[in-house]
C-alpha positions as CSV (number, residue, x, y, z in Angstrom):
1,X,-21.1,-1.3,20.3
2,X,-20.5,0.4,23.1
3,X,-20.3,4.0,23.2
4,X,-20.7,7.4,25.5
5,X,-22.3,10.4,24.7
6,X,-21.0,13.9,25.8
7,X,-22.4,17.2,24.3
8,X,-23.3,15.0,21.5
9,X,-20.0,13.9,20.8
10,X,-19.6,10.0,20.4
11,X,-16.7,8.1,22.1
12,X,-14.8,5.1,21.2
13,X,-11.8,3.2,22.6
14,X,-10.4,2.8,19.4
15,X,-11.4,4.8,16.1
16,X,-10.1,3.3,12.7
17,X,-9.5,5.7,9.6
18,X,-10.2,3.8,6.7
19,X,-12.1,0.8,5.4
20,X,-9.4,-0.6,3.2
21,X,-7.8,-4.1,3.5
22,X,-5.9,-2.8,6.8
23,X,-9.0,-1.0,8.5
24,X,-11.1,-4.3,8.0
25,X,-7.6,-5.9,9.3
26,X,-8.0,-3.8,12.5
27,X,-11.0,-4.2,12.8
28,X,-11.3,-7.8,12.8
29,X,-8.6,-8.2,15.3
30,X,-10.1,-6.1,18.2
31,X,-13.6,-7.8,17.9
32,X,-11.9,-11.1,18.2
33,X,-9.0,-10.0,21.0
34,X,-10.4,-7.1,22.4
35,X,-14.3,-7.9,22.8
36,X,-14.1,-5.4,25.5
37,X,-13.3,-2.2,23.4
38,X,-15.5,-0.1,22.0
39,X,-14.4,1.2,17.8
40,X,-15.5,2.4,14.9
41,X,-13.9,2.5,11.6
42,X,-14.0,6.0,9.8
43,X,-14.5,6.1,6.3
44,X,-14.4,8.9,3.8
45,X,-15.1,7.1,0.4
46,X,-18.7,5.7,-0.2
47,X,-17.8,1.9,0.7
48,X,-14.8,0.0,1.4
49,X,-11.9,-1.2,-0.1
50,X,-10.1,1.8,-0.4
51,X,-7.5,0.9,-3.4
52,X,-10.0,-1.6,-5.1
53,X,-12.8,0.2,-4.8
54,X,-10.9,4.1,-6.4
55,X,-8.8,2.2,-9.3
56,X,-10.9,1.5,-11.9
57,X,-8.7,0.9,-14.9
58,X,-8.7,-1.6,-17.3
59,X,-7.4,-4.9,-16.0
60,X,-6.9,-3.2,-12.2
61,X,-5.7,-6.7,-10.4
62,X,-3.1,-6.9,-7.6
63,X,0.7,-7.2,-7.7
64,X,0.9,-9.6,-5.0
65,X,-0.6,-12.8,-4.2
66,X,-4.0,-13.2,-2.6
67,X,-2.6,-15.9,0.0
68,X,0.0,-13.3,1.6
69,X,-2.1,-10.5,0.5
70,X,-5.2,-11.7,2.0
71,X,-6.4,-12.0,5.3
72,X,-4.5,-14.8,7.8
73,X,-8.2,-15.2,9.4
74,X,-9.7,-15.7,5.7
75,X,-8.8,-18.4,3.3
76,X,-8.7,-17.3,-0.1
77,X,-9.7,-19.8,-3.0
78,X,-9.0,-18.5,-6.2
79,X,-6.2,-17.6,-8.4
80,X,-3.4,-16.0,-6.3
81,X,-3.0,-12.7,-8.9
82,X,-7.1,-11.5,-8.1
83,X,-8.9,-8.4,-9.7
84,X,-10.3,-5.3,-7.9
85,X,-13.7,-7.2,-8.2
86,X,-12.6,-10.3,-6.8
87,X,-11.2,-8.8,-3.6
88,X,-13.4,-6.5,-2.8
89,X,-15.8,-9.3,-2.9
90,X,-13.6,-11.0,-0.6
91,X,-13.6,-8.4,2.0
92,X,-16.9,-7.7,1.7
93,X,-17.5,-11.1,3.0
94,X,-14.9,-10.5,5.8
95,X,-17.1,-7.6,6.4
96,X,-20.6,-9.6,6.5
97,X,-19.2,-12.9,8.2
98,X,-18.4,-10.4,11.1
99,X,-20.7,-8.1,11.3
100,X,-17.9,-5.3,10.8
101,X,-20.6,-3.2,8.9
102,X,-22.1,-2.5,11.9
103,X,-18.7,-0.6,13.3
104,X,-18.4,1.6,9.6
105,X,-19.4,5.0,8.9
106,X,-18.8,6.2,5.5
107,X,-18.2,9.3,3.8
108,X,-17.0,10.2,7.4
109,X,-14.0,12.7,5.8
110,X,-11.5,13.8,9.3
111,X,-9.5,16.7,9.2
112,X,-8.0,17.7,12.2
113,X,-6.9,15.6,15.3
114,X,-6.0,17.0,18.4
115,X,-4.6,15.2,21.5
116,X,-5.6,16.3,25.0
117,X,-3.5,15.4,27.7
118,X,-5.2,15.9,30.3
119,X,-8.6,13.9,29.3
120,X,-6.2,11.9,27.7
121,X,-8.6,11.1,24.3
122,X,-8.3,12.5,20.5
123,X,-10.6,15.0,19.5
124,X,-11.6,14.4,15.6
125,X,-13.3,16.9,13.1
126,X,-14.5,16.3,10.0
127,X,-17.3,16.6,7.7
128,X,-19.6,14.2,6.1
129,X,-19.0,14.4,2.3
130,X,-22.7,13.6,1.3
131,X,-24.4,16.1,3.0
132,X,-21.7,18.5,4.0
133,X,-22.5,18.0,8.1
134,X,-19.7,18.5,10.8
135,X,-18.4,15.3,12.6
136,X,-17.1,15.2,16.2
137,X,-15.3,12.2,17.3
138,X,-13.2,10.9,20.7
139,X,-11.1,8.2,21.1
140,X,-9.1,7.0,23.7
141,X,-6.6,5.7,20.7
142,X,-6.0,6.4,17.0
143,X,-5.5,4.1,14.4
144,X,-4.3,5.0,11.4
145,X,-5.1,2.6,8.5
146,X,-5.8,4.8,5.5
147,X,-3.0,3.9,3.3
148,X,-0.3,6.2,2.2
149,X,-1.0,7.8,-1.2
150,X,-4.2,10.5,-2.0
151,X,-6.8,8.6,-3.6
152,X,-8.0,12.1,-5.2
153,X,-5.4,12.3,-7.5
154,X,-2.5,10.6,-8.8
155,X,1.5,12.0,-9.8
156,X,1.5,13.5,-13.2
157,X,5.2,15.2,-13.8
158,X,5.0,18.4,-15.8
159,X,6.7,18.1,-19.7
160,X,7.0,20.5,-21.9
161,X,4.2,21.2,-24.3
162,X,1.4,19.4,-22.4
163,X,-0.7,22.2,-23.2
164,X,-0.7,20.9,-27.5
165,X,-1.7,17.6,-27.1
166,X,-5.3,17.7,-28.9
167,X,-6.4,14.3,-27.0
168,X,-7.2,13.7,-23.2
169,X,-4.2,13.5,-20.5
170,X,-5.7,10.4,-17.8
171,X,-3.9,9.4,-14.7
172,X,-5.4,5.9,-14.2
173,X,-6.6,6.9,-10.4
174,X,-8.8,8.8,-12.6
175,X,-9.9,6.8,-15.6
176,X,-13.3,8.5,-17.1
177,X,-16.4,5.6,-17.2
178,X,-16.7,6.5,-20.7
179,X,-13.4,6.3,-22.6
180,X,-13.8,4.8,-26.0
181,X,-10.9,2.9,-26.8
182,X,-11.5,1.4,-30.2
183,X,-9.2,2.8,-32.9
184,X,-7.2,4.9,-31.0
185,X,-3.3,4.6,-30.4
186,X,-2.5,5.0,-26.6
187,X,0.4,5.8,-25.0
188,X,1.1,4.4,-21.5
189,X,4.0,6.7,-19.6
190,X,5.7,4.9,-17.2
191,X,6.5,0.6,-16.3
192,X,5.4,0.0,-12.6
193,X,3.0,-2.7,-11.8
194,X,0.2,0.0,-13.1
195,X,1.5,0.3,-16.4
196,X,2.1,-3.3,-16.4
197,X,-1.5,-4.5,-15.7
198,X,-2.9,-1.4,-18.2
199,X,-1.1,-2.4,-21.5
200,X,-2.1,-6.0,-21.7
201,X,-5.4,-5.4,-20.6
202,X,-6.3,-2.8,-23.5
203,X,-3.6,-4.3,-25.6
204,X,-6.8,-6.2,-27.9
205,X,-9.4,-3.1,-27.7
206,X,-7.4,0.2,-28.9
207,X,-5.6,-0.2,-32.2
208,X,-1.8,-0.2,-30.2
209,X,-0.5,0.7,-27.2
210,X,2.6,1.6,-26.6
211,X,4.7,1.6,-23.0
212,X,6.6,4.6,-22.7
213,X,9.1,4.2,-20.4
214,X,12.0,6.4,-18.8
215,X,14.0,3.5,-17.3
216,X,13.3,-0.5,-17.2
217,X,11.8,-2.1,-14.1
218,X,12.1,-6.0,-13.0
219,X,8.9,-8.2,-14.0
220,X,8.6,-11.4,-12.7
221,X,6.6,-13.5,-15.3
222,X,4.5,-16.9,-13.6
223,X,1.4,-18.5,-14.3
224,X,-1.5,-17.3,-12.4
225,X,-2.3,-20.6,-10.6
226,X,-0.4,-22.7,-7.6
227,X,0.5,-26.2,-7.9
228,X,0.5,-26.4,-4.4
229,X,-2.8,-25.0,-4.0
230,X,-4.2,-27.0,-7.0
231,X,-3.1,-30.2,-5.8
232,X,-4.1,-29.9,-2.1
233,X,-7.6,-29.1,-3.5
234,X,-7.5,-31.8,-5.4
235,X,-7.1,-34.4,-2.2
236,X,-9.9,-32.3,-0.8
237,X,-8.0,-30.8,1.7
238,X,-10.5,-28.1,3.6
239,X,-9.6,-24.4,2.3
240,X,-8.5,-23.3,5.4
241,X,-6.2,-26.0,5.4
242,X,-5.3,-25.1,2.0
243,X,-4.3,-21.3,2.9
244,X,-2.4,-21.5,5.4
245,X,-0.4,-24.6,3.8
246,X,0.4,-22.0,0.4
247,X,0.6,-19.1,2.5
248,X,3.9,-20.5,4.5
249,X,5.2,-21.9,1.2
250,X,4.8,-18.6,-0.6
251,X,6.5,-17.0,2.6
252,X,9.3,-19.4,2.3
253,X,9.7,-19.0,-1.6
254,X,9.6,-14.9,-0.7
255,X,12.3,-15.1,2.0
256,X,14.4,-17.0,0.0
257,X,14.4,-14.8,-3.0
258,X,14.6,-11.5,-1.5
259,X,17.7,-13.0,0.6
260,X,19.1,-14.1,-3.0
261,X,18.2,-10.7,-4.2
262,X,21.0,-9.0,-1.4
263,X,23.3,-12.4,-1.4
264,X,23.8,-13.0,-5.2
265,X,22.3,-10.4,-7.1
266,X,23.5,-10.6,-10.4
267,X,22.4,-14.3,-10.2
268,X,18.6,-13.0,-9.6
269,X,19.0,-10.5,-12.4
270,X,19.6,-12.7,-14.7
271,X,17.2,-15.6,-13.9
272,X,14.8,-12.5,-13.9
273,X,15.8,-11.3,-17.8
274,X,15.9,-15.3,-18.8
275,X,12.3,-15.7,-18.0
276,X,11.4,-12.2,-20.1
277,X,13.6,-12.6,-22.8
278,X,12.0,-16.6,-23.4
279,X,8.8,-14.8,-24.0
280,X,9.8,-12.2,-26.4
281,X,9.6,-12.0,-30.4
282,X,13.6,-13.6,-31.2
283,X,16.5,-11.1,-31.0
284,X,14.1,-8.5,-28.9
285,X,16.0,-5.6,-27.4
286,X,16.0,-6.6,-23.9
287,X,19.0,-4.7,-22.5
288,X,17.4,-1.9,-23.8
289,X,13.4,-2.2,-22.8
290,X,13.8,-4.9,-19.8
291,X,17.0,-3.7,-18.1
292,X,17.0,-2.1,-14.8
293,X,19.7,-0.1,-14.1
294,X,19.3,-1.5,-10.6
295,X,19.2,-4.5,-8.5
296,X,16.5,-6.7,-7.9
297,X,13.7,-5.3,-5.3
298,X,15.2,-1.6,-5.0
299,X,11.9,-1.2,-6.1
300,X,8.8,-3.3,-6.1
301,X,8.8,-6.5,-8.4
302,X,6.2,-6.1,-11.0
303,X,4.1,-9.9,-11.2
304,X,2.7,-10.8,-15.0
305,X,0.5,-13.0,-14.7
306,X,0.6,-15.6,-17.5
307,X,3.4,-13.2,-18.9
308,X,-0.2,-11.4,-20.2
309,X,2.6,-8.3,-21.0
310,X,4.9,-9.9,-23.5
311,X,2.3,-11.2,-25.3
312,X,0.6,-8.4,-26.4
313,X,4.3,-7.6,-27.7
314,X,4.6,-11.0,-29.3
315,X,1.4,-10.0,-31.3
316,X,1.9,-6.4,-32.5
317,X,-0.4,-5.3,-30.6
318,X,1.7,-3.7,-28.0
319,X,5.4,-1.7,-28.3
320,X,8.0,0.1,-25.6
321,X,10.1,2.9,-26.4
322,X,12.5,3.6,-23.4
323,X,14.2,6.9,-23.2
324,X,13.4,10.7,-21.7
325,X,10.1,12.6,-23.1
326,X,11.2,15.9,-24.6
327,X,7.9,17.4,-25.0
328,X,3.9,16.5,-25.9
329,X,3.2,17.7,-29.1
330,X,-0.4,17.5,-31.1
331,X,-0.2,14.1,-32.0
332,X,1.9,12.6,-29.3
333,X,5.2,12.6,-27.7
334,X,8.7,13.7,-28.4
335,X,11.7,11.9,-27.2
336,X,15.1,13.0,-26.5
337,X,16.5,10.7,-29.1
338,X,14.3,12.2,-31.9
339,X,11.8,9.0,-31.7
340,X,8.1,9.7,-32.3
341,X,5.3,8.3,-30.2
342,X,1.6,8.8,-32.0
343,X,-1.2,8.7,-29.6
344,X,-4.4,9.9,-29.4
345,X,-4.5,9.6,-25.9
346,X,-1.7,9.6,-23.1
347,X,-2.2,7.8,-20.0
348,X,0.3,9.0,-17.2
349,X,0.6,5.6,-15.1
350,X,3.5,7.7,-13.3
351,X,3.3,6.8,-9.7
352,X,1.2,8.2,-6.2
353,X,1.2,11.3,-3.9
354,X,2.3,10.3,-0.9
355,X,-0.4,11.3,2.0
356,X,1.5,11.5,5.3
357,X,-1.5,10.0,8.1
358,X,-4.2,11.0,5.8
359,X,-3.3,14.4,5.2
360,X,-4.8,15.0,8.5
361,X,-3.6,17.9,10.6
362,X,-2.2,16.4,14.1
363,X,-1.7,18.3,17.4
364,X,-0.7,17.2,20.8
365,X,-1.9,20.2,23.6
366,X,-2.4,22.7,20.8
367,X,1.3,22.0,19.7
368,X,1.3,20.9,15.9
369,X,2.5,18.3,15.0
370,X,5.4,17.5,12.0
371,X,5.9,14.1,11.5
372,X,9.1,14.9,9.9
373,X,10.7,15.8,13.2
374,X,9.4,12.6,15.2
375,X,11.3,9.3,14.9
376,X,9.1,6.3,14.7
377,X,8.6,3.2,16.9
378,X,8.7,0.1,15.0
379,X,7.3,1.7,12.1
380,X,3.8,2.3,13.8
381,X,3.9,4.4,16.5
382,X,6.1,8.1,17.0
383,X,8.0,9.9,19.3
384,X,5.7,12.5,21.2
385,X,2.8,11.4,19.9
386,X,0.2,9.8,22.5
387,X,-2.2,6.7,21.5
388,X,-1.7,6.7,17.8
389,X,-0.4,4.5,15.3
390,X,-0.1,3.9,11.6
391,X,-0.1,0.7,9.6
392,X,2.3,1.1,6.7
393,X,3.4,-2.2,5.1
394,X,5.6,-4.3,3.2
395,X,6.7,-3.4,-0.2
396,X,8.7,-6.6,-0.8
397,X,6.1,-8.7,0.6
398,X,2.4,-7.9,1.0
399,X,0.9,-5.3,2.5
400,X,-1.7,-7.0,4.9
401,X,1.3,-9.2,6.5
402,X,2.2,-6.0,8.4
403,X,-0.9,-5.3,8.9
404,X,-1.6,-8.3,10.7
405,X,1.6,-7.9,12.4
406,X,1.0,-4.6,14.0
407,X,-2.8,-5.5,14.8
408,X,-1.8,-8.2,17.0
409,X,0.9,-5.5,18.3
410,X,-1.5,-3.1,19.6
411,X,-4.3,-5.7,21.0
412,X,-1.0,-7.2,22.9
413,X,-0.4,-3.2,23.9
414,X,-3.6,-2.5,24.4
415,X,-4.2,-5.7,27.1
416,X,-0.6,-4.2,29.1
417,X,-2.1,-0.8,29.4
418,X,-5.0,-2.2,30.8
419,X,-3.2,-4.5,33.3
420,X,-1.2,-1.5,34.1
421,X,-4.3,0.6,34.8
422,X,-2.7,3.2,32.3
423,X,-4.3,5.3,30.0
424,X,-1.8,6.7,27.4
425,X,1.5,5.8,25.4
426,X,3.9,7.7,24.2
427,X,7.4,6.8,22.3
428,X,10.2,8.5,23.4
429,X,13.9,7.5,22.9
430,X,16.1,6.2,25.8
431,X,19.1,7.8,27.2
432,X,20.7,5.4,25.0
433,X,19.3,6.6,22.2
434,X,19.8,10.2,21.6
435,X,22.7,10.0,20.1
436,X,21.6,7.0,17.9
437,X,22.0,7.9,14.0
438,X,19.0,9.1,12.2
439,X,17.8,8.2,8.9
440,X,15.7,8.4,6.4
441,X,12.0,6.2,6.9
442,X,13.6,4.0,4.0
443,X,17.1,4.1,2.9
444,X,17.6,4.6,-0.5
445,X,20.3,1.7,-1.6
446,X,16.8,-0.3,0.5
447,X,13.7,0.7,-1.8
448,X,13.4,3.9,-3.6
449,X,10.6,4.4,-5.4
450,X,9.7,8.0,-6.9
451,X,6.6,9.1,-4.5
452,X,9.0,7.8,-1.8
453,X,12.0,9.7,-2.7
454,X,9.7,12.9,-3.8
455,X,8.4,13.1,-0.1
456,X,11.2,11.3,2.2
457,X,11.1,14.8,3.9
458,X,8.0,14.4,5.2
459,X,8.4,11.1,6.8
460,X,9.6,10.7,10.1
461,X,13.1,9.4,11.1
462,X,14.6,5.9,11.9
463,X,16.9,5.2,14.7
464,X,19.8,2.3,13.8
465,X,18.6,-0.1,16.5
466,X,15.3,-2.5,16.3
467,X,13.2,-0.1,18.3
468,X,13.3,2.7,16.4
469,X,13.6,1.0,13.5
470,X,11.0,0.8,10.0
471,X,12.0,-2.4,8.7
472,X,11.3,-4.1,5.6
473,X,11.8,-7.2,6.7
474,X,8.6,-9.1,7.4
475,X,10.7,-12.5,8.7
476,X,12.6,-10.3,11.2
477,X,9.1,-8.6,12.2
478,X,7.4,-11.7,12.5
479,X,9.9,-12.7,15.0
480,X,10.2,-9.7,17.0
481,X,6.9,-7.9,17.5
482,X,5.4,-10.4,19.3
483,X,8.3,-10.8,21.6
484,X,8.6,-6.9,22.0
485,X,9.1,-5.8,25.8
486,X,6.9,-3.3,26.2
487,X,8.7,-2.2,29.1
488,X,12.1,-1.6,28.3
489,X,11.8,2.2,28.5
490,X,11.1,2.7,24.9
491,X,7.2,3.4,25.6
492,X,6.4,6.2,28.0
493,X,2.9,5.2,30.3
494,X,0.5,7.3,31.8
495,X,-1.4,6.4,34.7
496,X,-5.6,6.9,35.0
497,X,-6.7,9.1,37.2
């Protein structure tokens, strides 16, 4: 690792906040494209994995598969719906097979960044968490790979009454070590992919659970396996053979749904409710407890596994009432309709805090900096803002496929600068483009989940052409980033000295 010294400040080309799925991303694509650069991944947790390694909830698993949602670099060999064990395992051997832990610095926690224009670098200051010590950081370019909710804390709405409830309140980002489930009636508020995975994994260890739900959301039922997968192995096909083959096929099958999803959506909808309703008890209220009042993938498609859900249903062991919450009382919950819901303890599976960069305070020559009046290049990058980016992914597709996207981006950005002898980018819109129309970071009638709409107005603006645009839509992405001119005016350079 090569670094400089100054007044006992260390410098990097590139410095990576956070050791999550797209820091180790970064990270493994500027060792193997940019041998040259000098970086360092900044982490404020005690290890990696960010989401894996904070959720420790019964059942934790991911909502996407592991072919798409793991590495393009790493084959992955197991079932394609993987626990919070199982992947940080996997990334853990990302991180040994490349030596990555030798570019990590934990409980690293960064606070401010300010950009200087004329050393051209990022000043960053922090403090260690363990022992309380001040950090000082440069970097010639910042990389943003921290995610985009608060792993401190969770969204829990305020209802009425709280304050009588006699058990404990628990927002899974926060489940307590300790919690003795046996004999106790639990009440799961909310039906995201959180609740989903919760229910059916204490469904046999409390004495019921019961789904509390304010509005349906769309679950997509499938057996955790891949008959692709299982028949290439089968042939003894090598793995890496074997990934890439189910990881195109999976890509296909995703394209073609989502493009259904826009084309015929009623169609989708109801091949969606068949496959719930074939899995219920006979004559189950399913308009009631497993209709969206939207279309599908307005808001992330919730995977079950082995339809592990319904059948804690199918066995008593688990219920769903679906309506408003009037209040908490002492024993439970109040709904609008009169309903009672005993519990003895209420779990608020309600959703993130959005975190806009970390939370980190930015400034560009002393000038603060709020996001909410920059518009954003490609998703990554912002207007005024020098040698920074942000990986924020797919929510129709995985994560890491943007991730991967934009990594090979910035190497491919990184290599121009150098051939340009420049030191610093900086969007800023055309002539053309002032008078674009702005909108939101993601239209509503797009995706709208709640942390989404609660904090839109922190997000920055999209323009309405490619450029300035955030898209969703990984098969367009794929296609254009790599083909991206980086000098059709949209990037601003700055020569070295």
């Amino acid at each position: 690792m090569r670094t400089n010294t100054e007044n006992g400040t260390q410098h990097f080309d590139v410095l990576i906040i956070g050791a999550g799925i797209s820091g180790i991303d970064a990270a493994y694509h500027l060792q193997h494209q940019r041998p040259e650069s000098s970086f360092l991944i900044l982490e404020a947790l005690e290890s990696f994995g960010g989401t894996w390694l904070t959720h420790t909830y019964p059942g934790i698993r991911s909502d996407s598969d592991l072919y798409t949602f793991g590495f393009e670099f790493k084959a992955w060999r197991g079932a394609p719906i993987a626990s919070a064990a199982e992947i940080l395992n996997y990334m853990g051997e990302v991180i040994e097979e490349n030596q990555l832990h030798e570019h990590i610095r934990y409980q690293h926690q960064i606070t401010d960044a300010d950009w200087s224009s004329e050393d051209a670098r990022w000043t960053l200051r922090g403090q260690r968490t363990d022992t309380g010590e001040a950090v000082v950081f440069t970097t010639s370019f910042l990389w943003m790979c921290q995610g985009y909710y608060r792993h401190s804390s969770g969204y829990t709405p305020e209802w009425p009454g709280m304050e009588n409830f006699v058990g404990p309140v628990i927002h899974p980002q926060r489940w307590p070590a300790d919690l003795d489930l046996a004999g106790k009636k639990v009440a799961v508020i909310g039906s995201g992919a959180t609740a989903a995975t919760l229910v059916p994994a204490i469904a046999g260890s409390c004495a019921h659970v019961t789904m509390v739900q304010r509005s349906p959301t769309y679950f997509y039922p499938s057996p955790n396996s891949n008959e692709v997968a299982d028949m290439l192995r089968e042939l003894d096909i090598p793995d890496e053979w074997v990934h890439e083959i189910v990881r195109k096929k999976i890509l296909l099958d995703q394209k073609n749904l989502t493009a259904l999803s826009f084309s015929e959506p009623e169609l989708v909808r109801g091949e969606l409710l068949r496959m719930v309703t074939e899995l219920l008890p006979e004559d189950y209220d399913v308009a009631t407890h497993f209709t969206p009042r939207y279309m599908p993938w307005r808001q992330r498609l919730a995977k079950v596994p082995d339809g592990d859900l319904f059948r804690g249903i199918r066995d008593g062991q688990a219920s769903v009432v679906t309506g408003d919450i009037q209040s908490f009382t002492s024993a439970g919950l109040t709904m609008t309709s009169g309903e009672q819901v005993a519990a003895d303890i209420i779990v608020t599976a309600t959703g993130f805090d959005l975190s806009v960069l970390g939370d980190i305070t930015f400034r560009v020559d002393e000038v603060l900096v709020d996001f909410a009046e920059t518009v954003t290049y490609r998703g990554m990058m912002f207007t005024g803002v020098p040698n920074l980016a942000w990986v924020f992914g797919y929510f129709r597709a995985s994560w890491t496929l943007r991730a991967d996207l934009v990594s090979n981006f910035l190497c491919r950005l990184f290599t121009h600068m150098d051939e340009l002898g420049v030191r610093s980018v900086t969007p800023q819109l055309r002539s053309c483009d002032e008078d674009m129309e702005l909108s939101d970071w993601v239209k509503g009638d797009d995706f709208n989940p709640g942390y989404l709409r609660r904090s839109m107005h922190l997000m920055p603006k999209c323009g309405d052409v490619a450029e300035w645009r955030h898209s969703q839509d990984y098969w367009e992405e794929r296609e254009l980033f790599p083909s991206a001119n980086l000098d059709d005016g949209c990037l601003i350079f700055t020569p070295t000295n």
